[in-house]
KENUBA-337650 format. One record per residue (C-alpha): z, x, y; residue in one letter. Coordinates in steps of 0.5 Angstrom, whole numbers, plus 500, padded with zeros to 3 digits. Layout:
BEGIN
+-----+-----+-----+------+
|   Z |   X |   Y | type |
+-----+-----+-----+------+
|   Z |   X |   Y |    A |
...
+-----+-----+-----+------+
END
This chain:
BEGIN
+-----+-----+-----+------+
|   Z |   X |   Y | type |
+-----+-----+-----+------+
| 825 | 703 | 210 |    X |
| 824 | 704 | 218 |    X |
| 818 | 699 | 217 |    X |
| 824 | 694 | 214 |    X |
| 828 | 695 | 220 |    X |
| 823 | 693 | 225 |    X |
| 820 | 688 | 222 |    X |
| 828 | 685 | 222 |    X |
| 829 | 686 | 229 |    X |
| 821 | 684 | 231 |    X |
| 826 | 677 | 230 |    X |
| 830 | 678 | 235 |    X |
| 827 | 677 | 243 |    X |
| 833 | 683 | 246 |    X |
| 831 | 688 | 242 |    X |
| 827 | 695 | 245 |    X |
| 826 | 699 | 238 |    X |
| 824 | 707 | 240 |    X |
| 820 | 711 | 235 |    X |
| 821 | 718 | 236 |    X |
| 818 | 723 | 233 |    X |
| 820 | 731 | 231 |    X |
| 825 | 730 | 238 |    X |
| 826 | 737 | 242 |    X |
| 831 | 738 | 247 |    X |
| 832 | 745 | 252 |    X |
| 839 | 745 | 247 |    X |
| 837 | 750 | 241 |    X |
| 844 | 750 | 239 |    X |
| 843 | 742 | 237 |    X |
| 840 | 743 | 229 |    X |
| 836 | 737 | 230 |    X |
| 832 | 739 | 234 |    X |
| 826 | 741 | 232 |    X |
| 825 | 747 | 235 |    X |
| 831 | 749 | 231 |    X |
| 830 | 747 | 225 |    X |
| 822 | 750 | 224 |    X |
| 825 | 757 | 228 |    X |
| 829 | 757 | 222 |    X |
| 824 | 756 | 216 |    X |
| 820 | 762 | 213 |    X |
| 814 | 758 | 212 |    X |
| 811 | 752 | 217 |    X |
| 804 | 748 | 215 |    X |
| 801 | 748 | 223 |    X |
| 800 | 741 | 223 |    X |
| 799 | 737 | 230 |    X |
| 804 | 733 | 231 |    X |
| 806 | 728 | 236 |    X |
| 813 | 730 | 238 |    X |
| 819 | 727 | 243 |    X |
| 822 | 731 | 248 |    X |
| 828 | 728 | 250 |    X |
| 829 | 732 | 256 |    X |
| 823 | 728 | 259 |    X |
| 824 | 721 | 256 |    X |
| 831 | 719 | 256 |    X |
| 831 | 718 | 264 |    X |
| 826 | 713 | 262 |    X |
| 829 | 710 | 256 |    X |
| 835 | 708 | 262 |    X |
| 829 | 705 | 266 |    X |
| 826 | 702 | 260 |    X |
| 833 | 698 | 259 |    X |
| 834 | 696 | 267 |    X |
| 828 | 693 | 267 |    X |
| 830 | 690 | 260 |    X |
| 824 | 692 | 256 |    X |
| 824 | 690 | 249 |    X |
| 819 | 690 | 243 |    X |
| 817 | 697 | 239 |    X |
| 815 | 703 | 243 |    X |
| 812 | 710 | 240 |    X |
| 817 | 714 | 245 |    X |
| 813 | 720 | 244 |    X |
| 810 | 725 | 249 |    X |
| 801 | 724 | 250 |    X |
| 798 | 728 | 246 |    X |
| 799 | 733 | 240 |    X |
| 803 | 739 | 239 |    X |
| 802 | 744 | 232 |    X |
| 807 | 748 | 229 |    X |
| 805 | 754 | 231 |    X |
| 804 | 753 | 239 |    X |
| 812 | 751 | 238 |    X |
| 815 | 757 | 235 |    X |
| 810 | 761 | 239 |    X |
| 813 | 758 | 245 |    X |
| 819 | 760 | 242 |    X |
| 817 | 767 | 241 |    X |
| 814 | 767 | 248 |    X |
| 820 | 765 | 252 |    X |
| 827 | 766 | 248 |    X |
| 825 | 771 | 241 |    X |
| 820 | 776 | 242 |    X |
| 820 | 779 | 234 |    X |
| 821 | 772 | 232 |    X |
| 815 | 772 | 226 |    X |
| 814 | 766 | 221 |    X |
| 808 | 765 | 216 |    X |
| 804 | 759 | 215 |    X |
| 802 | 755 | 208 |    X |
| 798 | 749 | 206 |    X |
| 800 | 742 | 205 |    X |
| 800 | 743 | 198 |    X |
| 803 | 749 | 198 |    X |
| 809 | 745 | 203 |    X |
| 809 | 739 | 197 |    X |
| 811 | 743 | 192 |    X |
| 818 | 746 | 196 |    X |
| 820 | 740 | 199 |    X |
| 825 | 734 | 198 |    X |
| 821 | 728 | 201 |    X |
| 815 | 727 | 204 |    X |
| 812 | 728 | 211 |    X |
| 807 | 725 | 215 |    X |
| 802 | 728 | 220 |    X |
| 800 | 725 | 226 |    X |
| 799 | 723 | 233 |    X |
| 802 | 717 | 235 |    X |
| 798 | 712 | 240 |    X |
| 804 | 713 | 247 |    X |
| 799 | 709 | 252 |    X |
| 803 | 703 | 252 |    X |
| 810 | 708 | 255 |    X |
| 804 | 711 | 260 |    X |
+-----+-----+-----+------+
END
């Protein structure tokens, strides 16, 4: 569906498409946060992932449209972050009993809805 939705808009010479990926925000309370949301599960896979932190690229994504930029953009932080370095970031610094367990891909496809994807996406073009 999204691949859809970018093809249409390519056709359109006015259009900045942002891919944002697995968005977190220093606000926990939001349930879309991804910190929230995998604080919460009993079971995580511990993927590396490239993840959006809102609080950093929002600011350029002002930027971004003062200097009218347009195109498809992968709106991520430079690098990867597993599941596991997350949630011991959110046991280090907001709740020191917090306790998850890991589980395999195949084991994960088994309780979930849709599918995932697992992946780094390439950020040097915002760099």
């Amino acid at each position: 569906m999204c691949l859809q939705v970018e093809e249409l808009l390519k056709e359109f010479d006015n259009v900045c498409t942002l891919r944002v990926r697995m968005p977190i925000s220093s606000d926990l309370n939001n349930p879309r946060n991804f910190i929230t949301k995998i604080s919460r599960y009993n079971k995580v896979v511990n993927i590396p992932n490239s993840m959006t932190v809102l609080d950093e690229l929002l600011p350029i994504s002002i930027e971004m449209a003062k200097r009218n930029l347009r195109g498809i953009w992968n709106f991520t932080n430079p690098g990867v972050v597993s599941h596991n370095e997350i949630l011991e970031m959110y046991r280090d610094y907001i709740n020191p009993e917090f306790k998850w367990a890991n589980f395999t891909l195949e084991e994960q496809a088994k309780v979930i809805v849709a599918p995932r994807s697992n992946n780094e996406m390439d950020a040097s073009k915002l760099k």
